[in-house]
N, C-alpha and C positions, 0 to 999 in steps of 0.2 A: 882529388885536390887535397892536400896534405897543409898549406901550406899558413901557418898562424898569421894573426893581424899583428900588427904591433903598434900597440896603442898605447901615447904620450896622457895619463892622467890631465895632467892642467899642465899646457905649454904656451910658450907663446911662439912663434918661429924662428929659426934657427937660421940667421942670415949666414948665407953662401958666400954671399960679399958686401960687406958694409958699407963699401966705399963707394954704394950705387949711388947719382948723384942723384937730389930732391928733386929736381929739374924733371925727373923721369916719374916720379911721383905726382907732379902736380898736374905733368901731361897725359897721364892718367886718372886722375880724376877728372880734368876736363875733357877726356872723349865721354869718362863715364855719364857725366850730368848730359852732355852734348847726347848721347842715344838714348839717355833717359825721355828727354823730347819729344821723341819717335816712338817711345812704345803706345799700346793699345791702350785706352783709357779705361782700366778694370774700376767698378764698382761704380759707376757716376751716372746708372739709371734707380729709381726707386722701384722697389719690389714688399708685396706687399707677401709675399708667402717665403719662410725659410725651406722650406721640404729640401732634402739633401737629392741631388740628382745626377747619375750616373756621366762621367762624361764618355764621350763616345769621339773616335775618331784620332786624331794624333795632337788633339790643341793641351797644350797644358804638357810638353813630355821632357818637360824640365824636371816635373816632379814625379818620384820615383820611389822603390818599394827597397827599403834593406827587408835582407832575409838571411836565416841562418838556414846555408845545405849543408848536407851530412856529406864530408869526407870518403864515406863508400860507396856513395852515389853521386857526384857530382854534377852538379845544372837538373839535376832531377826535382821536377816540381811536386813528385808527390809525397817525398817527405821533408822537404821544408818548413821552416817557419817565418811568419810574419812577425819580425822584429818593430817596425815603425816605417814610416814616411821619409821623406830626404831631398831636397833643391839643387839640382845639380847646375852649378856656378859657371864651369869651363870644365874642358876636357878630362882634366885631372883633376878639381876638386869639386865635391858637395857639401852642403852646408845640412845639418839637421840639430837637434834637441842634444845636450850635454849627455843628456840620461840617459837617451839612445846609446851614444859611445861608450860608456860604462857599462849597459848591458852587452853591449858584443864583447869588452874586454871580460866580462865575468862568467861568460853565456856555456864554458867547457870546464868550469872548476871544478862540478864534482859531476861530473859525466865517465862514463868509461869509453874505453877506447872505440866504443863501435858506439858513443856517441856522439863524437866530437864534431863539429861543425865549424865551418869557415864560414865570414861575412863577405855577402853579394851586395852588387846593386843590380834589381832584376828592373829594366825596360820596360814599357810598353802597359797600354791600360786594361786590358782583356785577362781573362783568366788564361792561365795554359791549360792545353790539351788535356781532354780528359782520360787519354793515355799518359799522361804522365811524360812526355815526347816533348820539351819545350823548343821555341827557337833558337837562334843565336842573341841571345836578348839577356845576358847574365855577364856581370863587368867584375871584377875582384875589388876588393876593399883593400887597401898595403896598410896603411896606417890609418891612425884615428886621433883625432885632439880635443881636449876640454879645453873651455879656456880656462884660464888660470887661476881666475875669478868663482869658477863654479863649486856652489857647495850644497849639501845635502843633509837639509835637517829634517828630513821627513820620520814621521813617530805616530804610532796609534792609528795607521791609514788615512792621516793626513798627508798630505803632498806639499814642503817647502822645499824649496827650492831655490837659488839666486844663481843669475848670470846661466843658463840653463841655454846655450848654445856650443855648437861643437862641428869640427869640421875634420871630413875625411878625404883623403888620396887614395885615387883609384887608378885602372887602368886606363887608358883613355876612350873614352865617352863621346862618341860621334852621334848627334843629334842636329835638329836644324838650327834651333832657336836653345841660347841658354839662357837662364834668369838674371835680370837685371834688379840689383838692390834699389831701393828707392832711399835717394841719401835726405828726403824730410823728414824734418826732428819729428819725432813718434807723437810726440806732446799734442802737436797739431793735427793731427788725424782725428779727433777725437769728434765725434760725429755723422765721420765717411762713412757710406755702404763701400762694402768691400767683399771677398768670394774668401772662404774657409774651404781649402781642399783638403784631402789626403786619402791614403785607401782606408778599408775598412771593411771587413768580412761582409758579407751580407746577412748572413745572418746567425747568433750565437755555436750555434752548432756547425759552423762552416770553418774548414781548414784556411788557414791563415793565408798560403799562398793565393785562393781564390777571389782576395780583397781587391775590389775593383774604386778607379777614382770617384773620390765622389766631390761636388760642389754644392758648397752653402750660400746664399746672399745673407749676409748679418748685417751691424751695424755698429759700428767700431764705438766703443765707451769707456768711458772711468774705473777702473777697479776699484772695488768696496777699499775702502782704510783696512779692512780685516783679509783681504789677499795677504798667502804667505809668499808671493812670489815675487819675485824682484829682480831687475826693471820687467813690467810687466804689461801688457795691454789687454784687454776684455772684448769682449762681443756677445751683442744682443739675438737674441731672435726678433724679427719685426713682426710687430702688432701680435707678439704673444701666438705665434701658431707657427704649426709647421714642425718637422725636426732640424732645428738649426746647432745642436746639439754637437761638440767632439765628441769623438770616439777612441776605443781603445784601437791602436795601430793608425790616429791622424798624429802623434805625438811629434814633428819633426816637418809635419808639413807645411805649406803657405798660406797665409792671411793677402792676399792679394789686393790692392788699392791705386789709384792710379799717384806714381806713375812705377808702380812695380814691386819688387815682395817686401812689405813692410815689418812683417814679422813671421815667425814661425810656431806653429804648436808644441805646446809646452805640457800644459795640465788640460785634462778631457773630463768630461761632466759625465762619468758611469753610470751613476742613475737617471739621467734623462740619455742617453744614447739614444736608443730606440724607443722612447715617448714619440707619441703619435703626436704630445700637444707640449710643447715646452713654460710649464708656470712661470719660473722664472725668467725674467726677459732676460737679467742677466747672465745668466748662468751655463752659458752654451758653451763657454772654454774660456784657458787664460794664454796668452799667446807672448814669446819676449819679443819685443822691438829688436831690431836688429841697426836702428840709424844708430844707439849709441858703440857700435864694436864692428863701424864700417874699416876703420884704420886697419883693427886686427885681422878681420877678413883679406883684406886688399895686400897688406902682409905675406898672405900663404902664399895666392895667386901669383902675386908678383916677384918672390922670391927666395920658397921652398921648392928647390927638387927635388 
């Protein structure tokens, strides 16, 4: 697989044809609220333990692993990397973290030739084989977008961040169920129990590709005034125990709440990862809302080809 991403820094979409009339716009937003309706009511039991817990089975296979494979191996899962997490929207696009797309565009700068790697979206919640042998379960990455809005003042291994959403075009992506945005204002969330997925190696020592889903119950809160991240949303662990904790490789993943992905992973709490006990309640990640850059989403889907 030879073949480069090409990925737009900060875009917004590139209408094909302008002339599409609103009318078509707004009968898409009302099927979209219309199925919102209908989805599963995520996070609307109380849970008094965060423990992070492996999902099993096929629920949740909206959300999905970018990885970077090496170019002289292609779909080869034993030398890959785990880049981040990713929401796959429709066939051809997914939604993840800005910072994500900026490390796939940066990820072969100073590589040499027999490093270079192309961006996946790898399938399915299970490790691959540990022949190294994967499925059909690997989709190509074509392009990638920031929005336009995204910027990066991170300094001294602080993480700031703003507008830290980004959306990729892929092959097409045949699954049962895709992710449904959840179009309430973020603001009002503040309270919810809701599920913190995304992969995550099991354990430090564990190659990237082996990062298996995992689910959090948190409890959606206020970010401190001293968050550098913006628009932003937080999450608690409840009653202080448990690891409710993000992790490095959930950065792109979903906050889940009903009625559907309310935000995504942004910033990951490295020093409590793997705490067995999480002290601070808040401090388990920072997450951006995604209801205020529903327009620009709905944008791609509806008319970038």
């Amino acid at each position: 697989m030879n073949k480069r991403v090409v990925v737009h820094k900060q875009a917004s979409p590139n209408w094909s044809n302008p002339a599409l009339p609103a009318a078509f716009m707004k009968m898409f937003i009302s099927i979209s609220l219309l199925l919102l309706l209908f989805l599963p009511q995520y996070g609307t039991e109380s849970t008094a333990s965060t423990t992070a817990m492996a999902v099993e089975g096929n629920q949740y296979s909206y959300i999905v692993r970018i990885e970077g494979i090496l170019d002289a191996s292609p779909k080869s899962s034993t030398n890959a990397i785990h880049i981040c997490s990713a929401v796959v929207l429709s066939p051809t696009w997914t939604i993840t973290a800005a910072h994500c797309v900026a490390f796939i565009y940066n990820m072969n700068a100073e590589q040499p030739a027999s490093g270079q790697r192309s961006p996946v979206i790898r399938l399915g919640h299970t490790p691959p084989p540990a022949d190294g042998k994967p499925p059909n379960d690997v989709v190509n990455i074509q392009e990638g977008y920031k929005h336009p809005g995204y910027r990066d003042f991170s300094a001294g291994g602080t993480r700031d961040l703003r507008n830290d959403v980004g959306m990729l075009r892929t092959d097409p992506i045949a699954i049962k169920d895709y992710a449904k945005i959840s179009s309430a204002d973020f603001t009002s969330m503040i309270g919810v129990t809701a599920k913190a997925l995304g992969y995550r190696p099991p354990s430090s020592g564990t190659n990237g590709t082996a990062a298996q889903l995992q689910s959090s119950d948190v409890l959606i809160v206020e970010c401190s005034s001293r968050s550098e991240m913006y628009p932003s949303l937080c999450a608690a662990s409840q009653c202080g125990s448990g690891r409710g904790a993000a992790c490095a490789g959930d950065a792109g993943g979903a906050l889940l709440a009903a009625p559907g992905v309310v935000a995504i992973t942004s910033r990951h709490a490295a020093h409590l990862c793997r705490a067995a006990v999480v002290p601070d309640p808040s401090a388990v990640g920072i997450f951006v809302p995604l209801s205020p850059y529903i327009t620009w989403i709905a944008n791609f889907i509806l008319y970038v080809h």
